[in-house]
Structures are given as structure tokens and as C-alpha cells.
Legacy VTK file of the C-alpha trace (Angstrom):
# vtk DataFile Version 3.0
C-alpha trace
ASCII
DATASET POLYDATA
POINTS 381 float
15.118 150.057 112.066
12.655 151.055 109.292
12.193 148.024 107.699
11.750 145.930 111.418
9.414 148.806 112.843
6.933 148.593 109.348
6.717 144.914 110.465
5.983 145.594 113.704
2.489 147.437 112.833
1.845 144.825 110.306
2.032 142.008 113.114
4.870 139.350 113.850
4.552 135.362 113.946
2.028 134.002 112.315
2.736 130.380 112.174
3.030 129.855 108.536
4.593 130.776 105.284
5.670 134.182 103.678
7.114 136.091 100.961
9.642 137.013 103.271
10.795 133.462 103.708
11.418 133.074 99.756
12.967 136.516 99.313
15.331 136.076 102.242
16.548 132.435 101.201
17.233 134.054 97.621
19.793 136.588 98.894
21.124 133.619 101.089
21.523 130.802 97.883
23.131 133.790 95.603
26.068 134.529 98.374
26.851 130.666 99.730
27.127 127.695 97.399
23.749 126.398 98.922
20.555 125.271 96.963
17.372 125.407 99.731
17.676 127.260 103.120
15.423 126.753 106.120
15.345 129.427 108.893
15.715 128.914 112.536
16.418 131.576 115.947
19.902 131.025 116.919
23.196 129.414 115.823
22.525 126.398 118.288
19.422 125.592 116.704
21.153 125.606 112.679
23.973 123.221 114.330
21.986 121.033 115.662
19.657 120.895 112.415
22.989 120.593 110.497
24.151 117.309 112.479
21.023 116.028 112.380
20.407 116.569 108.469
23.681 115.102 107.826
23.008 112.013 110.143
20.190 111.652 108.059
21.157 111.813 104.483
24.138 109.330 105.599
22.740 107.072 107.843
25.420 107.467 110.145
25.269 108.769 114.226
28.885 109.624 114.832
29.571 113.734 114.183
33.712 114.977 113.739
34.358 118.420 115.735
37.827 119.880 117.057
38.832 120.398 120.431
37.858 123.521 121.424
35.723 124.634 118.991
32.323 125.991 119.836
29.038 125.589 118.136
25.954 126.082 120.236
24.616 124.291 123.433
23.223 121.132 121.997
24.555 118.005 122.807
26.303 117.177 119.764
28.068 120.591 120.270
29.118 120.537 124.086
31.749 118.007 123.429
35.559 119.045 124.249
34.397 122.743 123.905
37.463 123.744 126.767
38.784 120.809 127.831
41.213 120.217 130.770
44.817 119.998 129.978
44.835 116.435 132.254
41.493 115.376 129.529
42.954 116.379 126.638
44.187 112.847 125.324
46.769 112.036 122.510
46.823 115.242 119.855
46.216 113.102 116.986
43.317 111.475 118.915
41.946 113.588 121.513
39.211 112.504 123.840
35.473 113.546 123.924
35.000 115.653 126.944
31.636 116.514 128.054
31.298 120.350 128.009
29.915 120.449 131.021
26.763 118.071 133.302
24.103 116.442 131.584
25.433 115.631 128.105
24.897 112.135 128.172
27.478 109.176 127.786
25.639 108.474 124.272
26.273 111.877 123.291
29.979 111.454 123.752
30.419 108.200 122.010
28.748 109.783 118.807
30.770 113.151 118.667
34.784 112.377 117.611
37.250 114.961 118.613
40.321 115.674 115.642
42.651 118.984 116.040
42.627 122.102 114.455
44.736 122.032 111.471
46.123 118.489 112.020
44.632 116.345 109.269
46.192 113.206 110.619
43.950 113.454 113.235
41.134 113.620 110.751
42.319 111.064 108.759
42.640 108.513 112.078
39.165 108.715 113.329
37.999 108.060 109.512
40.443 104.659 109.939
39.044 104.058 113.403
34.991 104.222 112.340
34.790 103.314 109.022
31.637 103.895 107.542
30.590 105.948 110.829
31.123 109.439 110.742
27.891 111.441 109.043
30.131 114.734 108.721
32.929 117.372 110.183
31.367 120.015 111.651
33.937 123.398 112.155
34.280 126.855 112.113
36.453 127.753 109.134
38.312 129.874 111.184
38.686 128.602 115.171
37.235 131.660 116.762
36.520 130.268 119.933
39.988 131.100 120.781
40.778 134.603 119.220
41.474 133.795 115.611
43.086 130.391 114.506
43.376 130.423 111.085
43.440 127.266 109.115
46.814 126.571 107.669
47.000 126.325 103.596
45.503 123.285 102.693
43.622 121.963 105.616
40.505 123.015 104.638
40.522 121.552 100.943
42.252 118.214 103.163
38.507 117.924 105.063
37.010 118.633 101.696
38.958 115.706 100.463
38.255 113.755 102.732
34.767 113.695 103.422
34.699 113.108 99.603
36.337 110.156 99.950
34.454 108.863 103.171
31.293 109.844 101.377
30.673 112.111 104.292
29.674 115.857 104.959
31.595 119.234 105.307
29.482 121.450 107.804
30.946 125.091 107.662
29.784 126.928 110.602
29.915 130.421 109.668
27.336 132.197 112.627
30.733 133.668 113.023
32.415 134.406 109.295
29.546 134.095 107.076
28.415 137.902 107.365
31.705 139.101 108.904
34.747 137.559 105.800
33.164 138.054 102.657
30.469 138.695 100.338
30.160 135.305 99.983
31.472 133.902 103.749
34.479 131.628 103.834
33.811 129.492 101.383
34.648 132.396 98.668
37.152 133.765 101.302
38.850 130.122 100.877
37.641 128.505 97.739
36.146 125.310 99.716
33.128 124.327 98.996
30.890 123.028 102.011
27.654 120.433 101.588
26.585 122.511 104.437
26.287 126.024 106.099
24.974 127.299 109.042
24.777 131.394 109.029
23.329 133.049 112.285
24.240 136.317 114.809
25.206 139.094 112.140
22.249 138.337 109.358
20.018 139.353 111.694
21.240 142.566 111.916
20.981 142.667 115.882
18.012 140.279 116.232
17.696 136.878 116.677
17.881 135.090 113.043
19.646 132.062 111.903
20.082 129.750 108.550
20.793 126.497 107.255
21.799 125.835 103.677
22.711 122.804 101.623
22.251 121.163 98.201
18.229 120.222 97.056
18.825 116.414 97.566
19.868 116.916 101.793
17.492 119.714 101.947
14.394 117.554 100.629
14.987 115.034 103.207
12.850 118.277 104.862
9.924 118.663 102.191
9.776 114.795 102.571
8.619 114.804 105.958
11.953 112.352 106.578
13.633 114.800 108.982
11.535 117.011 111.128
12.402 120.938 111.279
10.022 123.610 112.983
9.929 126.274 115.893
7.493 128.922 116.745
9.794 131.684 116.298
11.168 130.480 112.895
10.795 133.005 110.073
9.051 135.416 112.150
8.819 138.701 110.236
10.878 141.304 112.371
13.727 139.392 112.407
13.127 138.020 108.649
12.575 142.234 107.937
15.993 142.517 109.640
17.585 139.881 107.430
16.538 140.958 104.490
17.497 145.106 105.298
21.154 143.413 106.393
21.544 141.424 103.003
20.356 144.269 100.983
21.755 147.552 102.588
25.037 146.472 104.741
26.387 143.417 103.264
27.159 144.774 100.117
30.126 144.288 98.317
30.661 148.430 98.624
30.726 147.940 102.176
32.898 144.796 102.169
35.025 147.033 100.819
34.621 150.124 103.054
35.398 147.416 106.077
38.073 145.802 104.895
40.122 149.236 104.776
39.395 149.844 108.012
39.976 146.670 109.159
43.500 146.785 107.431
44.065 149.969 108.805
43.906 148.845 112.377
45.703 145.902 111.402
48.571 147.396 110.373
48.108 149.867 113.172
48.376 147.332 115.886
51.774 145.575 114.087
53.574 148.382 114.390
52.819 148.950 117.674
53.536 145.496 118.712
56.906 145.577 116.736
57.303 148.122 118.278
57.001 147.305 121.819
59.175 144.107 121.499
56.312 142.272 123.718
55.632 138.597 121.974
52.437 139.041 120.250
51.010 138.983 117.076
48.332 140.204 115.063
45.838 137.497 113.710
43.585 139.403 110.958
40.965 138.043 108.020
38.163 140.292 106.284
37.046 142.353 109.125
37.791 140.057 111.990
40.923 140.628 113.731
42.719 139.443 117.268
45.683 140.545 119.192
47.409 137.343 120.703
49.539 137.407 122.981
51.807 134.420 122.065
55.244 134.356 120.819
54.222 132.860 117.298
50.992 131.661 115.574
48.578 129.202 117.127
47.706 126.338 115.305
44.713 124.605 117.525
42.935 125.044 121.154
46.244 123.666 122.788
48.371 126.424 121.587
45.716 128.912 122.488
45.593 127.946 126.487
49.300 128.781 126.184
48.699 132.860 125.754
49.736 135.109 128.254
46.594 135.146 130.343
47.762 137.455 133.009
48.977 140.345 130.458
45.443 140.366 128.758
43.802 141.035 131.829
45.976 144.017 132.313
45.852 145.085 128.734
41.670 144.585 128.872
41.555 147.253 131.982
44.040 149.454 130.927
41.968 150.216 127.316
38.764 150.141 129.324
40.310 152.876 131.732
41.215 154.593 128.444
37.566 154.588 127.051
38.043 151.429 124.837
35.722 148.251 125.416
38.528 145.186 124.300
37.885 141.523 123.002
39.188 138.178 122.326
38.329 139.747 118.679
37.747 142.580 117.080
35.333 142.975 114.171
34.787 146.928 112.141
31.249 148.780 111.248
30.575 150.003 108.023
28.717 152.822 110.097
31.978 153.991 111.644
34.654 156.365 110.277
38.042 155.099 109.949
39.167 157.760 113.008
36.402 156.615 115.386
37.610 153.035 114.934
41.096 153.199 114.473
42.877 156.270 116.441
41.827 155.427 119.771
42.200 152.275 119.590
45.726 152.556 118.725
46.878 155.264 120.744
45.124 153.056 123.760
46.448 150.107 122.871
50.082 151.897 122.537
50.217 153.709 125.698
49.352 150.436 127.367
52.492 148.677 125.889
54.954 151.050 126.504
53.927 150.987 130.170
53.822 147.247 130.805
56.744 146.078 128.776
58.358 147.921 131.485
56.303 146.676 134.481
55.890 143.274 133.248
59.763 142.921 133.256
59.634 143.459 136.540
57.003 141.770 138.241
56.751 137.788 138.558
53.761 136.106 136.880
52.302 135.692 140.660
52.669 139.223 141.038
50.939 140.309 137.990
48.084 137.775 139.178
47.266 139.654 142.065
47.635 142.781 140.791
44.914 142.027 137.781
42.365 142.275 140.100
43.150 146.138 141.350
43.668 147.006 137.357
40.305 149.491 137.454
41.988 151.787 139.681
45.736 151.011 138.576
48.528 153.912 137.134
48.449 152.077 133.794
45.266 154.401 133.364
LINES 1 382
381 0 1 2 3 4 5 6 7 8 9 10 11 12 13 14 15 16 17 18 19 20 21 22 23 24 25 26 27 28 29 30 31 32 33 34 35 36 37 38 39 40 41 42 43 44 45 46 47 48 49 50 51 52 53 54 55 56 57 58 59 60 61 62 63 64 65 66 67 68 69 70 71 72 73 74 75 76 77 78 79 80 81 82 83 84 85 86 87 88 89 90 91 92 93 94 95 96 97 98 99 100 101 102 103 104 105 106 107 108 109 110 111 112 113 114 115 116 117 118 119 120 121 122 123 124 125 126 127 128 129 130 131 132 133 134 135 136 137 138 139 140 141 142 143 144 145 146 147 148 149 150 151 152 153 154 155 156 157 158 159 160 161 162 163 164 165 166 167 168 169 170 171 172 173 174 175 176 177 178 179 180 181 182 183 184 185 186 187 188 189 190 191 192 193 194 195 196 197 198 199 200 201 202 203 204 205 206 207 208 209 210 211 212 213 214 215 216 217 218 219 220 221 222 223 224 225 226 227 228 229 230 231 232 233 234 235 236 237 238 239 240 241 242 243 244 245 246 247 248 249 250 251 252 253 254 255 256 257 258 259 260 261 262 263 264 265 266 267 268 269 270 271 272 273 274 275 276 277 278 279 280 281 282 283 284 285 286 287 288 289 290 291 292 293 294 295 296 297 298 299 300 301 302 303 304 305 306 307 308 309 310 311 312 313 314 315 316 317 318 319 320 321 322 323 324 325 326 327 328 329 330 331 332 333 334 335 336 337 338 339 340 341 342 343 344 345 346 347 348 349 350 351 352 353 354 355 356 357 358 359 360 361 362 363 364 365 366 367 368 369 370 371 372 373 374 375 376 377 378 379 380
């Protein structure tokens, strides 16, 4: 709050360069195996910069996601974001749904849909357009759907193979760059991307995103060969934010100081769900964390639509009624003590499995349906 409100006085966009930009992008290149950064508002706009940068330094239009990943509301990104189980296609070659109207027909023929942790699939779309693809774009970890976690060796498989293809790994980590490791997935991992798009936690609550990639993509920039501006880029609250979030909370001492915690509830929530004898696991890397509610681990999207819908809802108003705010995902502050995070959380989360193992056994899946939507008032409180 210091550093953004001394930028405040001292005035905000100015429309061209500043130290700020220089300092920031240092912090960024020593963390993520990245050479030149530009700066941008949002993760949708470092996507979209991302596919259109690699596009560029290949010469190629078509872009490789996975079905249902997310990465910002671009065009390139809307493709087979939650697709329709009667869309979804073969698994080792799904189809390119639109992610909703207006994402035009031209949009879908350049975006090629693989699955999550199936490198087949990869490997068939580089058979079907040869020569085609500019890059994969993903999310190291699928957290568009709780917490997939790639399986060992898939993500070295895409680094392989956009080697081979002479095409480019995008690692979108507006998610896990801030929130894995000191030095975001790729040191989580030990893959090394051509491309990284940072965003939502490096601003430290404002809006602030980053793109990063070796000096010969990057200069396609400085060479006035792929155009990259915005109004709001680099402004010098948000840039004051960055660089206080680098500097004072994403330290290694605080990577640390999460990770306990984060363990701690971890461990926390297996024993209770061991406990309870409910199927459900606990998904769990750096400081991110999910419970889902599925029998065994989920591989891709498909897996994912599979989890007990119906029991979430109950187990999201029963924590609420107990004072706790649930999501798909759970992330730790360094600012918070390991009681304030973990204790209530646990003894919520505890009290509402005891109680609906039994009541789930004896209601229908119908029943429970109807009954989600009188949870606020319901005796699981």
C-alpha cells in the first residue's frame, strides 16, 4: 500500500517509458527462464500477445490448447474452454468448440484441441498439420478444473515435441507463476518454456500482467514486426505494486513460510477425508491446493465433469454457514498465521463430513439436487 499510494501523488500513466519498466522486468528475467519481458493489464491480453508472438516468429496460424483449459477471452483462447459432453469428439482428437457466440469459424480452424496429459493426442495433431502449429499453449497445472496435475513426463513430452516440430511451449502461469515457486513451474517442474505469461498475483491485487521469452522472439517487438501497446501498460501503480510483490512477498522466506502452511492444511484435509470414508482426494502443489470429490485422480477436463457436483454444493454452504468462504481451490497468505488458516478450516470442513456421509447415504442424487438449493438455512449448519 506504501509503495502504490507514493505513486499515486507522483501521478499514474504517462504514455511512455520508465525506470519502473526496467526494474520490474529484472526481478521477472532472474525468477523465469525468460530474456525480455513486455507488460500488459490482464492475463487475456499476455495470451493473446503470446499466440500472436509465436505465430509470428514461426510463420504458422494454427495454436495447440487442451480441452478445458482456460486462458483469457480472446479468440484464440475461447476454444473448447467447457465443452458439451455430446461436442467433445474422439479423446485423442477432440473437436474445437467455440466457447461461446461470436468466435468466428476462422478462429476455430486455427486453434487444435489435444487432452490433458495424453501426449498421443499431441503427437496426432502434429501428424495431422505438419508444419502448422506455431505453439502449445497450457497451464502447467489444469486449474480450470480444481487442480489437474500433469502426470510425470508429460510436460518434458510437449517440450519434446515442440522441439522436434520446431514449434513453441507457452506456459501460462497467471495462475502458478507467483503461487508454485520462486521461480513458477518451470523450476517447480524442470521444463523449460520459450514462453511465459505471468498475470493476477504479481500485481499484488491490481491489475498487472507479463510476457517473457528469449531476445530473438522478443525482438520481433523492438523490430516493429509484431505490434504490442495499450494505454494502461506499465502504468506506475500497478508497476509500484509489482515491484513491492517481487521484492517483499515473493521471497524465497515466504515460499517457505507458505508452503508449511499449505502442507499443514494438506495433510489436515487427508485425514479428514480418510477419515470420513467419502471418495475424495486431496490435490496439493506449492501453495495451491483442491479438495475433489472423485474416487481417484483426474487426469483431463473429462474426468473433472465426472465429480460429485451435488455434494460440493452442500459442502460449499455448509463451510459458508460455518464462517468459511470455499473454492474450486485453495491458495495460503504469507500474512496469515498457520491457526487462522488452518483450524477452521478443518474443523469446518470435518463437521461437514461426518454429517453428510450419513445423509448422503440416504438421500438419492435427485434428492440431494433439490435440497442444494435450501443449504443456507439447512441443519448441516
Amino acid at each position: 500500500m506504501k509503495a502504490v499510494e507514493q505513486k499515486l501523488h507522483e501521478g499514474t500513466t504517462f504514455g511512455m517509458p520508465h525506470q519502473q519498466e526496467w526494474e520490474l522486468a529484472e526481478e521477472i528475467c532472474k525468477r523465469y527462464p525468460v530474456d525480455m519481458v513486455r507488460f500488459g493489464s490482464s492475463g487475456t491480453e499476455v495470451t493473446m500477445h503470446a499466440c500472436r508472438i509465436a505465430r509470428a516468429a514461426t510463420g504458422r496460424d494454427k495454436i495447440l490448447k487442451f480441452e478445458g483449459a482456460y486462458h483469457g477471452l480472446h479468440d484464440t483462447a475461447l476454444v473448447s474452454v467447457k465443452p458439451k459432453a455430446e461436442d467433445y469428439g474422439d479423446p485423442d482428437a477432440p473437436n474445437s468448440v467455440p466457447g461461446g457466440g461470436g468466435v468466428p469459424k476462422a478462429s476455430l480452424e486455427n486453434v487444435v484441441i489435444a487432452s490433458f496429459n495424453n501426449l498421443k493426442s499431441v503427437e496426432n495433431r502434429f501428424k495431422q498439420y505438419p508444419g502448422q502449429i506455431a505453439a502449445i499453449i497450457l497451464e502447467p497445472i489444469l486449474m480450470n478444473v480444481g487442480l489437474c496435475m500433469p502426470q510425470p513426463g508429460f510436460l518434458q513430452g510437449l517440450r519434446d515435441i515442440c522441439s522436434k516440430n520446431s514449434a513453441l511451449l507457452i506456459f501460462d502461469e497467471v495462475k502458478t507463476g507467483a503461487k508454485l515457486a520462486w521461480g513458477g513451474a518451470s523450476e517447480f517442474f524442470g521444463v523449460k518454456p520459450d514462453v511465459i505469461c505471468l498475470a493476477k498475483s504479481i500485481g499484488g491485487g491490481l491489475p498487472l500482467g507479463a510476457f517473457g521469452a528469449s531476445r530473438a522472439v522478443m525482438d520481433l517487438i523492438s523490430q516493429h514486426k509484431v505490434f504490442h501497446g495499450g494505454t494502461y501498460n506499465t502504468n506506475r501503480v500497478a508497476m509500484a505494486a509489482g515491484l513491492a510483490t517481487f521484492r517483499e512477498v515473493l521471497t524465497r522466506e515466504n515460499y517457505a513460510h507458505v508452503g508449511r502452511l499449505s502442507k499443514s492444511l494438506t495433510e489436515g484435509y487427508r485425514a479428514i477425508v480418510k477419515k470420513s470414508g467419502l471418495q475424495a482426494y486431496i490435490a496439493s502443489a506449492g501453495v495451491n491446493g483442491a479438495l475433489m470429490l472423485y474416487p481417484k485422480e483426474i487426469q483431463n477436463y473429462r474426468d473433472w465433469t465426472k465429480i460429485d457436483v451435488d455434494l460440493w454444493r452442500h459442502y460449499w454452504f455448509a463451510m459458508v454457514n460455518r464462517g468459511v468462504l470455499a473454492q474450486p481451490y485453495w491458495w495460503t497468505s504469507s500474512g496469515r498465521s498457520p491457526c487462522s488458516t488452518r483450524k477452521p478450516t478443518l474443523i469446518s470442513t470435518s463437521q461437514f463430513l461426518r454429517k453428510s456421509r450419513r445423509r448422503w447415504r440416504r438421500r438419492s442424487r435427485s434428492e440431494a439436487s433439490r435440497l442444494s438449493a435450501r443449504l443456507v438455512t439447512s441443519p448441516l449448519q
